[in-house]
C-alpha positions in Angstrom: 0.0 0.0 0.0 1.3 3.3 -1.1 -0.9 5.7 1.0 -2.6 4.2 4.2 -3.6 4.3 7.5 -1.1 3.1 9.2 0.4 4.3 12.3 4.0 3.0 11.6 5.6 0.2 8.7 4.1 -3.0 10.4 0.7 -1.6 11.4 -1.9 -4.3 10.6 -3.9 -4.6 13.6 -5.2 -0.8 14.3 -8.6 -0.3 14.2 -8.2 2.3 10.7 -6.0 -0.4 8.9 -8.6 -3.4 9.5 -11.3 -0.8 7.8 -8.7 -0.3 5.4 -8.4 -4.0 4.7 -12.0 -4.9 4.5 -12.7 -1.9 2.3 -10.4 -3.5 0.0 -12.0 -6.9 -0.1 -15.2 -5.8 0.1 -14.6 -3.3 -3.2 -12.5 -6.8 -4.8 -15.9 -9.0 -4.3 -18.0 -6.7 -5.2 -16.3 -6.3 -8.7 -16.7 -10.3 -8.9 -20.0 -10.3 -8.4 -20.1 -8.0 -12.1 -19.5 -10.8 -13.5 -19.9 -14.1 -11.1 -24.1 -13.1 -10.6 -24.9 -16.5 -9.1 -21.7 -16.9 -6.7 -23.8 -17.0 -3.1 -20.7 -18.6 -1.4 -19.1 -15.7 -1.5 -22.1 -13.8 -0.9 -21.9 -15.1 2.6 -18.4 -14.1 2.6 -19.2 -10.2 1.7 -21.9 -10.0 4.6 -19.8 -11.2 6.6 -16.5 -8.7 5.6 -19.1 -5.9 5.6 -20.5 -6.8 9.4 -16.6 -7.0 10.6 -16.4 -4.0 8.8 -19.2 -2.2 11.0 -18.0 -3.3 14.0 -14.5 -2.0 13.4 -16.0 1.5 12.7 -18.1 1.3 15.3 -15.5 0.7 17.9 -13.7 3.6 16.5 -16.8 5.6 16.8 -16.6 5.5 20.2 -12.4 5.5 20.9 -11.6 8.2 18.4 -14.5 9.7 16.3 -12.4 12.4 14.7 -10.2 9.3 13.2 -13.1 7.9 12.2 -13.8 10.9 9.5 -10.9 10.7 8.5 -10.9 7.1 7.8 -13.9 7.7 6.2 -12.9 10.6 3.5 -9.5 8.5 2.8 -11.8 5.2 1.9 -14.4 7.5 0.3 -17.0 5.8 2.8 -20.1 6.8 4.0 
């Protein structure tokens, strides 16, 4: 990753680098799904990313709300 997150080199546990993540497999399925219509196993697989997703942002909601807007205009989330 060029631009990201993270706090130092090795940061892959924070809270804004797990959103990070997800937002990146979630975007990547989503662009499978163009073309895979009737894939439901990894249908199952995007809910799930998606609910790991909200609970990361909802943690940071509560620890560090102004990090959380920024997250959210750097991953162009809403």
């Amino acid at each position: 990753m060029s631009r990201s997150m993270m706090r130092h080199p090795n940061d892959t546990g924070s809270a804004e680098v797990q959103i990070e993540l997800l937002t990146r497999r979630i975007e990547k399925l989503t662009l499978h799904f163009k073309t895979h219509k009737k894939d439901f196993h990894s249908q199952r697989g995007l809910t799930n990313l998606v609910s790991r997703r909200k609970s990361f942002i909802a943690y940071l909601q509560k620890r560090n709300p102004a990090k959380l807007v920024e997250v959210k205009t750097f991953l162009n989330l809403r």
